[in-house]
DONU-469318 format. One record per residue (C-alpha): residue in three letters; z negated, x, y. Coordinates in steps of 0.02 Angstrom, whole numbers, plus 50000, padded with zeros to 5 digits. Layout:
ALAZXY
...
! end
This chain:
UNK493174811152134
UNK493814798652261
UNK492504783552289
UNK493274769652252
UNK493364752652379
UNK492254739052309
UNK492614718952334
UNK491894704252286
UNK493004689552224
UNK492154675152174
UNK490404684352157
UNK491214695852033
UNK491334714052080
UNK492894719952074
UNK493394741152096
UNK495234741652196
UNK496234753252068
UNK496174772752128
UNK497484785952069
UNK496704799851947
UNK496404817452011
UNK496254836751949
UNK495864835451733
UNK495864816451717
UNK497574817851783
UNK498294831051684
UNK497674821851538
UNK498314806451577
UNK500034816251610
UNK499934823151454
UNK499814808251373
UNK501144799551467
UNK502324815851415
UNK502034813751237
UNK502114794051210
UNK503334789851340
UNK502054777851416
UNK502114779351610
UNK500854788751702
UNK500544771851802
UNK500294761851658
UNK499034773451562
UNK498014777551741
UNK497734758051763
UNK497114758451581
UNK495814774751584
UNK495314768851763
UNK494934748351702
UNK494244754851546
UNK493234769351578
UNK493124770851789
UNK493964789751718
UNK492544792351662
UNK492304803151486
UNK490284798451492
UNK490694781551480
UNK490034771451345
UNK490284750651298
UNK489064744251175
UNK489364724951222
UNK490994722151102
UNK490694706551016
UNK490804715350833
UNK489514726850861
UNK490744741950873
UNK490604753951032
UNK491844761251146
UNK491804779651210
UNK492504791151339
UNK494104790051448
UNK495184779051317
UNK493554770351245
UNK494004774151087
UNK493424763550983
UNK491934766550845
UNK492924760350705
UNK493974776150721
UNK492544790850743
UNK492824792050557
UNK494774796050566
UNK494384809650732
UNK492954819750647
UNK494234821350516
UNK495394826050633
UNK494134839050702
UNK494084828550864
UNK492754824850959
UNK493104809651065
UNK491224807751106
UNK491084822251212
UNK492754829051234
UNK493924823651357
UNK495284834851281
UNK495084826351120
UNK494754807551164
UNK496384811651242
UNK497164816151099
UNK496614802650986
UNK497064789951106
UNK498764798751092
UNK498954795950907
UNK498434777950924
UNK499754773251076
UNK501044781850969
UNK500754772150836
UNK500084754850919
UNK500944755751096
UNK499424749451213
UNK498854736051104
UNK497114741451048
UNK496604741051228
UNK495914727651343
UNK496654735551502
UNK498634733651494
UNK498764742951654
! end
């Protein structure tokens, strides 16, 4: 994985935006290819919300829920993937594909990052 350039802007660290390689990108391709969203716009969203990172965990959302793997899908849903037979936890294959379902059916609007 590319490092990614680090600066500081106003004593806030801030990672400059780096393009997705080898599985993260074919995921995120995938994605794009079955909701129409652009590659662009769904990179900018796995990279601000997870670094593309699948161990990637947020416990800090101010309802108590968690956020996990590349999409940080959220804990509300775990419920609706293990029914699904997904495992967005520990798969990146499968957070993939549950963050599919939700941008077809929300568009980007359950996450933070807009791209």
């Amino acid at each position: 994985a590319v490092k990614p350039t680090v600066r500081t802007v106003r004593h806030v660290a801030v990672q400059t935006f780096t393009q997705p390689t080898g599985q993260v990108l074919g995921l995120i391709e995938r994605a794009s290819f079955e909701t129409g969203i652009s590659t662009t716009t769904l990179a900018k969203i796995v990279w601000c919300e997870s670094g593309y990172s699948q161990s990637a965990v947020n416990t800090k959302n101010f309802n108590g829920s968690s956020d996990f793997g590349l999409f940080q899908i959220n804990s509300v849903h775990l419920a609706e993937a293990e029914r699904l037979g997904l495992d967005v936890k520990n798969s990146a294959d499968d957070n993939t594909t549950f963050a599919i379902i939700l941008l077809k059916k929300y568009g980007t609007k359950p996450w933070v990052c807009k791209g």
